[in-house]
GUSETOR-631329 format. One record per residue (C-alpha): x, y, z; residue in one letter. Coordinates in steps of 0.2 Angstrom, whole numbers, plus 5000, padded with zeros to 4 digits. Example, Ala and Ser with C-alpha at 12.3 -4.5 7.8 and 13.67 -1.06 7.14 Angstrom:
2
r px: 5062&py: 4978&pz: 5039&res: a $
r px: 5068&py: 4995&pz: 5036&res: s $
//
This chain:
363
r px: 5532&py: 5557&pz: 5608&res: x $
r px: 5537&py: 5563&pz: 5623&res: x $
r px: 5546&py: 5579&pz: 5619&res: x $
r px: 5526&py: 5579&pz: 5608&res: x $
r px: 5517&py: 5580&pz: 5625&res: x $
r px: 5528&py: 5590&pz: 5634&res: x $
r px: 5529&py: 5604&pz: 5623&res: x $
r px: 5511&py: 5604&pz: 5619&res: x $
r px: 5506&py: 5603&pz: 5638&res: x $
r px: 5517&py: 5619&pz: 5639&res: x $
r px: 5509&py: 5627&pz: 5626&res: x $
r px: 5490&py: 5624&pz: 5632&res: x $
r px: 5496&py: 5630&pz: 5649&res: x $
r px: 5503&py: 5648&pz: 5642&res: x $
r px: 5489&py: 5647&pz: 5632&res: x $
r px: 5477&py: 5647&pz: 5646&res: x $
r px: 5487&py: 5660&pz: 5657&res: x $
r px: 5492&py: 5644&pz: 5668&res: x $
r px: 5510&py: 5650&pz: 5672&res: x $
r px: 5511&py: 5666&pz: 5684&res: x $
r px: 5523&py: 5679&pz: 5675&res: x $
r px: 5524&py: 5671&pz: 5660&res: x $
r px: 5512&py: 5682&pz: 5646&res: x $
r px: 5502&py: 5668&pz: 5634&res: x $
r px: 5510&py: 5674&pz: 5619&res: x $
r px: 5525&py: 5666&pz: 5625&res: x $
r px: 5517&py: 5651&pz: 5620&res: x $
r px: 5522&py: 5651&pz: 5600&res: x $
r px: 5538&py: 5646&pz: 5605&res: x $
r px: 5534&py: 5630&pz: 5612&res: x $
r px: 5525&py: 5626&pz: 5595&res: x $
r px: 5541&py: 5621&pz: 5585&res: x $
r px: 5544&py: 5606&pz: 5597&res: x $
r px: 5530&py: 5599&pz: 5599&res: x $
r px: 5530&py: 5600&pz: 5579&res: x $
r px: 5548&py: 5590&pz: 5581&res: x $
r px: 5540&py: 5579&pz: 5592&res: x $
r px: 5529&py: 5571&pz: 5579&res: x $
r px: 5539&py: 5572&pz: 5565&res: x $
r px: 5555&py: 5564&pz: 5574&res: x $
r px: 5539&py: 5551&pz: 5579&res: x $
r px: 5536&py: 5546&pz: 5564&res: x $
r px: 5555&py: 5546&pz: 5556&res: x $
r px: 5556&py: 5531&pz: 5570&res: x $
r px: 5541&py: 5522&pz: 5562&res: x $
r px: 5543&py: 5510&pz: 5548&res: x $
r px: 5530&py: 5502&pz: 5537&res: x $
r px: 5530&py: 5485&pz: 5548&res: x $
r px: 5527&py: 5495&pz: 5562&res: x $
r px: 5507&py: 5495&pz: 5562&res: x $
r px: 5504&py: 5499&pz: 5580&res: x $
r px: 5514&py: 5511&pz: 5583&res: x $
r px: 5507&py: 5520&pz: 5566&res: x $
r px: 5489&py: 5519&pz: 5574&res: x $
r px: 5496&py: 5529&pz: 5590&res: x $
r px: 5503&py: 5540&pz: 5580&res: x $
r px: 5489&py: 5543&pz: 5567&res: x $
r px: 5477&py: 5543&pz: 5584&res: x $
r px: 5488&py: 5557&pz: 5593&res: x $
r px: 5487&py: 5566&pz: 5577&res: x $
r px: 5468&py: 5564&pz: 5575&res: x $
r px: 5465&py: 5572&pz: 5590&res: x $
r px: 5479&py: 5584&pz: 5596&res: x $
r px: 5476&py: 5593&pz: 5580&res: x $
r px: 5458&py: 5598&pz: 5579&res: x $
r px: 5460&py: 5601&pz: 5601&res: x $
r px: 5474&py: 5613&pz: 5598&res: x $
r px: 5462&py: 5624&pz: 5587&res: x $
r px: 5448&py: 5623&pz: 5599&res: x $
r px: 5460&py: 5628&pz: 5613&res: x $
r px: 5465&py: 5643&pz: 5603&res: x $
r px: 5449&py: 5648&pz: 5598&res: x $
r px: 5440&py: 5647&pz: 5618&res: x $
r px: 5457&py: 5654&pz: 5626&res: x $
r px: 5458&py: 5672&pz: 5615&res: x $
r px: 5456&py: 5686&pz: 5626&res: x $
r px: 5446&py: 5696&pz: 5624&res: x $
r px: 5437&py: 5683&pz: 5614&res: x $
r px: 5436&py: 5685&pz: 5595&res: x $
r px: 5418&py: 5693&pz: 5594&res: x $
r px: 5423&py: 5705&pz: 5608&res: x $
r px: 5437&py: 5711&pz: 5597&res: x $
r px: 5428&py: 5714&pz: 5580&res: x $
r px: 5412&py: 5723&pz: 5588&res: x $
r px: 5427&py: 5735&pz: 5594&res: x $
r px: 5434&py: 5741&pz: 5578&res: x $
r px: 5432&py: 5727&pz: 5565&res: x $
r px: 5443&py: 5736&pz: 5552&res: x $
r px: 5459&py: 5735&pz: 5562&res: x $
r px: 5474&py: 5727&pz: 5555&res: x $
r px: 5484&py: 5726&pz: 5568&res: x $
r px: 5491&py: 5711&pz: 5577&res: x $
r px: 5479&py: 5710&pz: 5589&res: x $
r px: 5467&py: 5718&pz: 5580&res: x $
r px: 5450&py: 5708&pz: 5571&res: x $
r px: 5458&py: 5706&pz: 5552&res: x $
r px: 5472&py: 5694&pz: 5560&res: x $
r px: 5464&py: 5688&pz: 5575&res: x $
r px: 5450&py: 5682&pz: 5560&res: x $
r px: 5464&py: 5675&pz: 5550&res: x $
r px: 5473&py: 5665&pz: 5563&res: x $
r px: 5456&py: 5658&pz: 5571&res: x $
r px: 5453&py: 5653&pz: 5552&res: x $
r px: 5471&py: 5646&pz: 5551&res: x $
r px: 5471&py: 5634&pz: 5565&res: x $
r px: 5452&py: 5629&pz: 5561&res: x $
r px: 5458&py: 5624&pz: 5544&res: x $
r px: 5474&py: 5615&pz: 5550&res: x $
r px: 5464&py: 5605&pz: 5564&res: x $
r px: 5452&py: 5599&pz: 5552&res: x $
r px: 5463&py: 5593&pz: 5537&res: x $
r px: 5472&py: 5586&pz: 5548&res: x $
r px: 5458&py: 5574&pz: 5553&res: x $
r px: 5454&py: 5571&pz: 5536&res: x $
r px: 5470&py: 5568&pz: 5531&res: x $
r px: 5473&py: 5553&pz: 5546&res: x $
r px: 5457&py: 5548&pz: 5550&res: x $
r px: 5455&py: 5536&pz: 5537&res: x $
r px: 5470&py: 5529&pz: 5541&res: x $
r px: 5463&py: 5522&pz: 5556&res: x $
r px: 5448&py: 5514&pz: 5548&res: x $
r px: 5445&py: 5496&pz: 5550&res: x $
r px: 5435&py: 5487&pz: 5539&res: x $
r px: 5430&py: 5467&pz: 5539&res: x $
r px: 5440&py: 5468&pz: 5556&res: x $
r px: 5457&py: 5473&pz: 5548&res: x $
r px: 5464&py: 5489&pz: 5547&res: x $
r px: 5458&py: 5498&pz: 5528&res: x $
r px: 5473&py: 5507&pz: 5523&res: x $
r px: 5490&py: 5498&pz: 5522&res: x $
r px: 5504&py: 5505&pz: 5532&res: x $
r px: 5516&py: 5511&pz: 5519&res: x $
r px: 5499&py: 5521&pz: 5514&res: x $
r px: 5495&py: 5524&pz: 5530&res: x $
r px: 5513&py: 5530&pz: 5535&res: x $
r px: 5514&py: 5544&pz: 5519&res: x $
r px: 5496&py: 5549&pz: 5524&res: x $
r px: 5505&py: 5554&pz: 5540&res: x $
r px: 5519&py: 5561&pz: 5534&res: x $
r px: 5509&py: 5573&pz: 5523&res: x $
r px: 5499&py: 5578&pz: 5538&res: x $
r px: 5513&py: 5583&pz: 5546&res: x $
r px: 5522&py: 5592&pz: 5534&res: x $
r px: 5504&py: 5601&pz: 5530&res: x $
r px: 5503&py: 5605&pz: 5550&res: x $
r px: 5521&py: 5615&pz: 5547&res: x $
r px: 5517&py: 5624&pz: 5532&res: x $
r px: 5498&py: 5632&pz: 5540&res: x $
r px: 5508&py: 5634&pz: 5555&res: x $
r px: 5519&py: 5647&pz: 5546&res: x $
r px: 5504&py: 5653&pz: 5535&res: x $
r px: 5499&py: 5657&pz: 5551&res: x $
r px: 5512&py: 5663&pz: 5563&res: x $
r px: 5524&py: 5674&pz: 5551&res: x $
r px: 5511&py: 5686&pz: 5546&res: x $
r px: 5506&py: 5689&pz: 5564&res: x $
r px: 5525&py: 5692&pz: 5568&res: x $
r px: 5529&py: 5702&pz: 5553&res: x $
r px: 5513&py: 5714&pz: 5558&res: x $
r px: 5518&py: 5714&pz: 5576&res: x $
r px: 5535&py: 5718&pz: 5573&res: x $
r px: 5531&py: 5732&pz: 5561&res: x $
r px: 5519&py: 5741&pz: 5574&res: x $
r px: 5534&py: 5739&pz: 5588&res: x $
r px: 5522&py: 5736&pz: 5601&res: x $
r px: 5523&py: 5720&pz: 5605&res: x $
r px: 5541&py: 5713&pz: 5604&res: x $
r px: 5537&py: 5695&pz: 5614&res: x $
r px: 5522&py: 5692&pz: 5602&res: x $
r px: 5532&py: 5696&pz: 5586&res: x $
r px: 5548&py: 5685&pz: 5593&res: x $
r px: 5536&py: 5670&pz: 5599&res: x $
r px: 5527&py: 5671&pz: 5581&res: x $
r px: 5542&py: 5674&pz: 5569&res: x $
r px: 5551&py: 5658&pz: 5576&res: x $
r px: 5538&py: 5648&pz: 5578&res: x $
r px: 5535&py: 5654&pz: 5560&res: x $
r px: 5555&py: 5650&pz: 5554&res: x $
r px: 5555&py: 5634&pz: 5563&res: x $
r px: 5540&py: 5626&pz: 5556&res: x $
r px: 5548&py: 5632&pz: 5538&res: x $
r px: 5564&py: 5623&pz: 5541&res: x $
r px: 5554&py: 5607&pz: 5549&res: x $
r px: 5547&py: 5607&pz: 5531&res: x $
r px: 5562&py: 5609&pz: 5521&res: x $
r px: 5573&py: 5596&pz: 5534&res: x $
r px: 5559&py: 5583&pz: 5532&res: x $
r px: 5555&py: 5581&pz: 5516&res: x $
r px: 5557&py: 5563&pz: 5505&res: x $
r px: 5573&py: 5568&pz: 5501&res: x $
r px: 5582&py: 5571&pz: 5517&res: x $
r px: 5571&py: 5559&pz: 5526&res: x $
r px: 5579&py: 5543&pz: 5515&res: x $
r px: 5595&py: 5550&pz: 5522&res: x $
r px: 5590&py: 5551&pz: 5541&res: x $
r px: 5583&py: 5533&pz: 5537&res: x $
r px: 5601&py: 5527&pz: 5531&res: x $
r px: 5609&py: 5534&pz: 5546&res: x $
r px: 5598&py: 5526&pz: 5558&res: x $
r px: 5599&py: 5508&pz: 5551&res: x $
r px: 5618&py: 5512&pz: 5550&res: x $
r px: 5620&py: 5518&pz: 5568&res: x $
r px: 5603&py: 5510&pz: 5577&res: x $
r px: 5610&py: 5494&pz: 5569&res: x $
r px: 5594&py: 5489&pz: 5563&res: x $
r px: 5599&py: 5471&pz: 5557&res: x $
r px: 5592&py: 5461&pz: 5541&res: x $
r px: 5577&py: 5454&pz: 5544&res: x $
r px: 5570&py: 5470&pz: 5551&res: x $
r px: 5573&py: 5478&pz: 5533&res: x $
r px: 5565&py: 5465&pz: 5526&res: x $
r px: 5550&py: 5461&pz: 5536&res: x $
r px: 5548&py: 5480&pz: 5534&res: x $
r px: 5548&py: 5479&pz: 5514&res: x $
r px: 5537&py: 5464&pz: 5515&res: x $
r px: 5527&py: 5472&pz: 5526&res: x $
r px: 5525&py: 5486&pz: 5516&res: x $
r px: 5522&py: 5478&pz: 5499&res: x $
r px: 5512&py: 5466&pz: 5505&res: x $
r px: 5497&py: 5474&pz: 5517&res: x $
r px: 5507&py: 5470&pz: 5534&res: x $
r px: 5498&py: 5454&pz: 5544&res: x $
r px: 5508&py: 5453&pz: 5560&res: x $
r px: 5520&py: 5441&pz: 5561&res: x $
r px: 5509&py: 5428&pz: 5570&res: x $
r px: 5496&py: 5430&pz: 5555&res: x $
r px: 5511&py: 5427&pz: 5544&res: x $
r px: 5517&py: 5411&pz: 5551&res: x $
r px: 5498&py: 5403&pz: 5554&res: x $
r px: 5493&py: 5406&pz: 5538&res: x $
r px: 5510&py: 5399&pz: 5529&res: x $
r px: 5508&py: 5384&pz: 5541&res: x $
r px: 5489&py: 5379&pz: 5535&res: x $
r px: 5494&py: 5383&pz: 5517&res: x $
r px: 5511&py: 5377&pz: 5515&res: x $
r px: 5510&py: 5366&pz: 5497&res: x $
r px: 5524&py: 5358&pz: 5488&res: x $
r px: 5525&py: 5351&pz: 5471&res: x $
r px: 5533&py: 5335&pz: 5466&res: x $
r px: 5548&py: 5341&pz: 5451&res: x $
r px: 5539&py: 5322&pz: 5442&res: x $
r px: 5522&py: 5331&pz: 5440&res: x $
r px: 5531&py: 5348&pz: 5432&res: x $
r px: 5531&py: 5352&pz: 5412&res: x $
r px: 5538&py: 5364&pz: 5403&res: x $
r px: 5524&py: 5376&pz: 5400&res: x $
r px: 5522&py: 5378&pz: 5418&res: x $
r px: 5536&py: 5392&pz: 5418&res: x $
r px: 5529&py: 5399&pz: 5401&res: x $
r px: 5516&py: 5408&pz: 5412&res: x $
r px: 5510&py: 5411&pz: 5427&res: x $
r px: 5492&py: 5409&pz: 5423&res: x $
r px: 5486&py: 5392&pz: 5423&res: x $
r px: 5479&py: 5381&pz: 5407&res: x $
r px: 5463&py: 5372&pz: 5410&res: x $
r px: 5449&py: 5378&pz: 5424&res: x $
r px: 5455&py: 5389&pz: 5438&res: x $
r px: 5469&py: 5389&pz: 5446&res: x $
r px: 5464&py: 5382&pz: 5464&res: x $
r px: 5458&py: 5367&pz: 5455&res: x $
r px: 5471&py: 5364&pz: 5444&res: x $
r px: 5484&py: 5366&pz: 5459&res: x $
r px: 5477&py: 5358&pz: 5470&res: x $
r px: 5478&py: 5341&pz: 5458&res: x $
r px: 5496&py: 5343&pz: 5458&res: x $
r px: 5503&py: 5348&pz: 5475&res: x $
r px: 5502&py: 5341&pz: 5494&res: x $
r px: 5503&py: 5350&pz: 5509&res: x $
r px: 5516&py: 5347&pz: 5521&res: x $
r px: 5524&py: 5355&pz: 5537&res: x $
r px: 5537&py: 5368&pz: 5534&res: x $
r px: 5553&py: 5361&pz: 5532&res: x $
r px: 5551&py: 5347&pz: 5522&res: x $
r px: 5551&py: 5356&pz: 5504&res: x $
r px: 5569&py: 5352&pz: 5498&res: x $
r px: 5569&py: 5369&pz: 5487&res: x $
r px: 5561&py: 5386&pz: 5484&res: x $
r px: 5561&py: 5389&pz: 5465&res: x $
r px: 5564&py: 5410&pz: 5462&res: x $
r px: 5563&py: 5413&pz: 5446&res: x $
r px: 5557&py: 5429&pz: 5433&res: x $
r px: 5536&py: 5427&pz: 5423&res: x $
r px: 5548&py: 5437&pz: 5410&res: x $
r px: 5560&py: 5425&pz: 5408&res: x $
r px: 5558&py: 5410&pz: 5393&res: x $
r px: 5549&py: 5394&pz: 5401&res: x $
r px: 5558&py: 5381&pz: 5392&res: x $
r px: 5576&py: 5388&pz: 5397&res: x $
r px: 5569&py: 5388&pz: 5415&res: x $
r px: 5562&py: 5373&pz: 5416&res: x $
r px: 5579&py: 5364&pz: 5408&res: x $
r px: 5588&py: 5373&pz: 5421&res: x $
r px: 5577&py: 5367&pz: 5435&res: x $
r px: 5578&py: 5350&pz: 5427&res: x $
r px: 5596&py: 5348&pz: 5428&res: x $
r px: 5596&py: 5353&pz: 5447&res: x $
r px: 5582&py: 5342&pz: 5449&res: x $
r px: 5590&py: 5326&pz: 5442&res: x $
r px: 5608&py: 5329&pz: 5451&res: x $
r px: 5597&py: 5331&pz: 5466&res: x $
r px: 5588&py: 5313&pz: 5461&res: x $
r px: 5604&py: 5306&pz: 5460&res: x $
r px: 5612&py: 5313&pz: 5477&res: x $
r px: 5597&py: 5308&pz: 5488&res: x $
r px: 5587&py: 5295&pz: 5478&res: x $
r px: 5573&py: 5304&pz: 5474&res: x $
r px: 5564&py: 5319&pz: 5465&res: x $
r px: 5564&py: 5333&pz: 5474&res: x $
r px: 5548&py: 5343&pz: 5482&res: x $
r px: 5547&py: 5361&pz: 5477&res: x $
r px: 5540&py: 5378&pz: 5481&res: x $
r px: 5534&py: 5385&pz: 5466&res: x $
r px: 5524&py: 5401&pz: 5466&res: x $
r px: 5511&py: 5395&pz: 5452&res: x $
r px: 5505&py: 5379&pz: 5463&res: x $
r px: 5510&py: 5384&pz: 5482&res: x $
r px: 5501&py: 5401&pz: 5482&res: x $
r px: 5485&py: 5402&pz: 5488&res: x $
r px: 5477&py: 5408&pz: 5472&res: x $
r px: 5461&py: 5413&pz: 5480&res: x $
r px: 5469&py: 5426&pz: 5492&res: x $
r px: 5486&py: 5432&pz: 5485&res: x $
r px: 5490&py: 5447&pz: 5497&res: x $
r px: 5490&py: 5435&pz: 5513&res: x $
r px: 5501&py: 5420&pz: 5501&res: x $
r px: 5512&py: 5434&pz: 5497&res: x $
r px: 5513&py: 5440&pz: 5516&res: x $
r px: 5518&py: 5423&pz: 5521&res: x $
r px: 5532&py: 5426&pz: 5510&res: x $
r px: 5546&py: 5427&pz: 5522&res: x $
r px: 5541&py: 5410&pz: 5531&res: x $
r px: 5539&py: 5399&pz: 5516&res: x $
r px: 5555&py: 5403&pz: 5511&res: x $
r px: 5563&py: 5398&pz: 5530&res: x $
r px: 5552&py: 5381&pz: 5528&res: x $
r px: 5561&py: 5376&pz: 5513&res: x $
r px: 5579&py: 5367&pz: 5513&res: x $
r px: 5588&py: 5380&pz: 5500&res: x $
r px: 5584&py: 5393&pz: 5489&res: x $
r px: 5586&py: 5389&pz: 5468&res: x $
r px: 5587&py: 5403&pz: 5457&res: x $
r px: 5583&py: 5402&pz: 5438&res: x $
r px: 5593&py: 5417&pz: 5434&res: x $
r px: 5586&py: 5422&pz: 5418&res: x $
r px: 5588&py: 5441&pz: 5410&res: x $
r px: 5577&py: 5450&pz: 5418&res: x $
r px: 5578&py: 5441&pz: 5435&res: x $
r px: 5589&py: 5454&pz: 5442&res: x $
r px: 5575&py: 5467&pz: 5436&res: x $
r px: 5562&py: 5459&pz: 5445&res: x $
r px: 5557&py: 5467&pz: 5463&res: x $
r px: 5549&py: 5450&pz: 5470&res: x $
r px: 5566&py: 5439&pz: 5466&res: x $
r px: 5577&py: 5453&pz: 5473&res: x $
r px: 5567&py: 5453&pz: 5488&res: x $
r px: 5569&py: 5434&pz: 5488&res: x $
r px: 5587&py: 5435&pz: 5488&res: x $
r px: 5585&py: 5447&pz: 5502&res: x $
r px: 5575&py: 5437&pz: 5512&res: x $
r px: 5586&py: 5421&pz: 5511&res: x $
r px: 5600&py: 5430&pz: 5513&res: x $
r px: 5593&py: 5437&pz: 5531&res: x $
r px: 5589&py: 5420&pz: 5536&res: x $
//
C-alpha cells in the first residue's frame, strides 16, 4: 500500500504539472506501480483477513473513479478546447484519442466501483459479502483496472510513436501499457496459488493461520472473538447412553424440528468437558458408525467408569443458525478432550472431516 500511494501521489502531481522540468506525460510511468502496489496488496490478504479486505476494497473504491476525474480536469488544453479545433484528428494528441482515453479511464473508474462497492456493504450490521467473495471481487477489479489500463495506454503510444513527434509520451504510454499486460498475465489464479505457496513456505505462516483462513473463508468469517462467544453460549454435548443407531443414518432429524428434538437430548456445558468430538461422513452407513462409536464408547465406560459425553454435529449444532455453529468450528473442537474419527469410505472425500483433521491437528 505504500509503494500504492506513493506512486499514485507521483502520478497526480506530473499530472498536474506539480514538478518543475518534468513534462506530465511522464506520468504513465508511474502508473505500472501504483498498479503493483494493489495487486502485491491484495496477494497479502487472505480470506480471514476481513479488515484489511475493507481498506483495501475502500482504497480501490475511491482511488479508481478519482484517478479518472483527475485526468479528465487536468487535460490541457481541456478536451472541448481540443475537439472544437480539428475534431477529425487522429493523432495522439488530437480529439479521436484524447476522446477514447477520457472514455477509457471514465469506464475503468466506474466499474471499478461497481465491481467493490458491494463488497463493502453492511447489512443487519454485518458485513453483506463474505470475504472469500469479497477478496475475488477484488481481484477481478484489479486485474480489470490492468487490462483498460493497456486498452488505454498502447493505442496512445503506438500512434505517438508512429507520428515521431512525441517520443516521452509514446515511451510513458507503451510501458505503462506493457506493464499492466504483464501484471495481468503474472496475477492471474494460476500463478497467484504459487506466490501463495511461497509465502506460507518462506513467511512461515504457521497452521492455525491456514486453517482459521479456510474456516473463515467457508464459513462467512465472525472474528475470532464472535467465534469463541458464540461457541461458549452454545457449546451442547450429548450423553453416548441416549444415542441410537439411526442417529448416523441421517443428518436430518425424525420427529418435529431439529431444535426441539436436540435440545431433549443434549446439556450444555463449558468447554472442556466433552470427552470426545465425533468426525464422521452423512455418506457413510449409520449402523457401521454407530457400532464403531460403540466400541470406543464402551472401552471408554470401562477405563473411567462412565459413558462418555460427545460432540456430535446432529445435536450440538445450533440448527437454527448453522453458518455461526459452523464458525465456531475451530473452538468446539479445542473444548473437547480428543478427536474420534469414524472413518468410513467416503470420509477422506469429505471436505468438513478433512478440515476436522486439520483443525485438530493445528491445535
Amino acid at each position: 500500500l505504500a509503494l500504492f500511494f506513493v506512486a499514485i501521489v507521483f502520478d497526480i502531481v506530473l499530472i498536474s504539472g506539480g514538478l518543475i522540468g518534468v513534462p506530465y506525460k511522464a506520468a504513465n510511468f508511474a502508473q505500472p506501480f501504483w498498479l503493483s502496489g494493489i495487486l502485491i496488496a491484495l496477494l497479502g490478504l487472505l480470506p480471514s483477513y476481513q479488515k484489511s479486505q475493507i481498506v483495501v476494497a475502500g482504497i480501490m473504491a475511491i482511488s479508481a473513479p478519482l484517478g479518472a476525474f483527475a485526468f479528465t480536469y487536468t487535460l490541457d488544453p481541456p478536451l472541448s478546447v481540443v475537439c472544437a479545433a480539428d475534431y477529425t484528428s487522429a493523432t495522439a494528441d488530437g480529439c479521436a484519442m484524447q476522446v477514447y482515453s477520457t472514455v477509457a479511464y471514465a469506464v475503468t473508474g466506474i466499474t471499478c466501483s461497481a465491481l467493490v462497492l458491494p463488497a463493502v456493504r453492511r447489512r443487519d450490521g454485518t458485513w453483506a459479502m463474505q470475504p472469500s467473495v469479497r477478496l475475488r471481487r477484488l481481484w477481478a477489479a484489479a486485474r480489470l483496472i490492468c487490462l483498460l489500463f493497456a486498452a488505454n495506454t498502447l493505442p496512445l503510444g503506438v500512434v505517438a510513436l508512429v507520428e515521431g513527434v512525441d517520443y516521452l509520451g509514446a515511451a510513458a504510454n507503451l510501458f505503462a501499457g506493457s506493464c499492466a499486460l504483464l501484471l495481468l498475465l503474472a496475477f492471474r489464479p494460476s500463478s497467484r496459488r504459487r506466490m501463495h505457496a511461497l509465502l506460507f513456505e518462506h513467511l512461515h505462516f504457521d497452521d492455525q493461520s491456514r486453517a482459521a483462513a479456510m474456516v473463515a473463508s467457508m464459513t462467512g468469517g465472525i472474528t475470532a472473538e464472535a467465534a469463541l462467544q458464540s461457541a461458549s453460549l452454545n457449546f451442547r454435548v450429548v450423553d453416548f447412553s441416549e444415542l441410537r443407531a439411526d442417529d448416523f443414518a441421517s443428518s436430518q432429524t425424525h420427529g418435529g424440528p431439529a431444535t426441539a428434538r436436540r435440545g431433549a437430548r443434549t446439556r450444555r456445558v463449558a468447554l472442556g468437558e466433552c470427552d470426545a468430538f465425533v468426525s464422521h461422513s452423512w455418506s457413510d452407513d449409520g449402523d457401521a458408525k454407530f457400532c464403531a462409536l460403540r466400541t470406543w464408547a464402551e472401552a471408554f465406560t470401562a477405563r473411567f467408569g462412565r459413558t462418555p459425553l460427545l460432540w456430535v454435529d446432529k445435536f450440538s449444532l445450533n440448527q437454527g443458525n448453522l453458518s455461526q455453529g459452523l464458525a465456531s468450528l475451530p473452538v468446539n473442537l479445542a473444548g473437547c478432550a480428543r478427536l474420534v474419527c469414524l472413518l468410513g469410505p467416503t470420509y477422506l472425500d469429505r471436505l468438513w472431516t478433512l478440515l476436522e483433521l486439520l483443525i485438530c491437528s493445528s491445535s
